[in-house]
C-alpha positions, 0 to 999 in steps of 0.5 A, spaced: 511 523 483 512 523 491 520 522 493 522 516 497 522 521 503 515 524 502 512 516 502 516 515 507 513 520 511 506 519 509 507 511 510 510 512 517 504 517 519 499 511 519 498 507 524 501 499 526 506 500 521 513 498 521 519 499 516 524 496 513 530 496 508 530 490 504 531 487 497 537 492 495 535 498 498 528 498 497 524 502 502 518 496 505 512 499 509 508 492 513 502 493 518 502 487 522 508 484 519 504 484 512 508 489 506 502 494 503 507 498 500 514 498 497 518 504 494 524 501 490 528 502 484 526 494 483 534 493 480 534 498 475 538 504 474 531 508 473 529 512 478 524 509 484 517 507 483 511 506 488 508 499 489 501 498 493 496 493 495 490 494 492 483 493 491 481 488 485 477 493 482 482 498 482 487 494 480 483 493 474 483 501 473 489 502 475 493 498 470 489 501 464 492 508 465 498 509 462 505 509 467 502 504 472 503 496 471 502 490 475 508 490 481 514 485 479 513 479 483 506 482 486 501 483 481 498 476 483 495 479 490 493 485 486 499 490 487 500 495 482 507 499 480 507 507 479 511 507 474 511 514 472 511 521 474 504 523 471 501 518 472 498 518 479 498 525 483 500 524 489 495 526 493 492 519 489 498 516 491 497 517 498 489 515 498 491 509 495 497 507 499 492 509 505 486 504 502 493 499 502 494 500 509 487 500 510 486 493 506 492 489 509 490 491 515 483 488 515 486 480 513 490 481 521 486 478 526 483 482 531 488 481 536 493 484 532 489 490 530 488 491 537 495 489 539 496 495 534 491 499 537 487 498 529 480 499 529 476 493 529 474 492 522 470 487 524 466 491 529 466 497 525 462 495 519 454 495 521 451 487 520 444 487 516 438 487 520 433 482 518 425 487 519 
């Protein structure tokens, strides 16, 4: 799995994000204000874990694989925890905290996407025609 420092960098790359440290050195990453991932040890001596906002549908999925669970705290809004070295690659770990990002994002206002410099994800998607 992804060190802290490679999820810093990758979340840091996209776009509108802040980052604070938080809840005993847990590494929050917040796109208007708004958490869309977490690295933290979550209070355990074990090593850290990715957590994530997700989609309804790939909530579903992911917590059928072995190594990832509803995120503690989180799993009520659709977050999962990847709770395992092998159980997402990282470039899967990266799409997901991208589709995160993407997701949280999407629920801020229009002017907070445009304060951000964000797509406006309103506009973005074409509106059915009627013919």
């Amino acid at each position: 799995m992804m060190t802290r420092a490679q999820f810093d960098a990758h979340c840091s790359a996209l776009p509108g994000t802040t980052h604070v440290v938080q809840w005993g050195d847990a590494s929050v990453w917040k796109v208007g204000g708004k958490i869309f991932a977490i690295c933290s040890n979550w209070g355990t001596a074990s090593a850290d874990a990715i957590a994530f906002k997700c989609s309804d549908l790939a909530y579903q999925m992911l917590c059928e694989r072995d190594g990832v669970g509803p995120a503690p705290y989180l799993a009520r809004a659709k977050w999962v925890q990847v709770r395992s070295n092998d159980a997402l690659s990282d470039d899967d770990i990266r799409a997901y905290v991208i589709e995160a990002h993407k997701l949280v994002a999407a629920k801020l206002t229009r002017r907070q996407r445009a304060d951000l410099g964000l797509p406006d994800s309103k506009s973005a998607d074409p509106k059915p025609t009627d013919t």
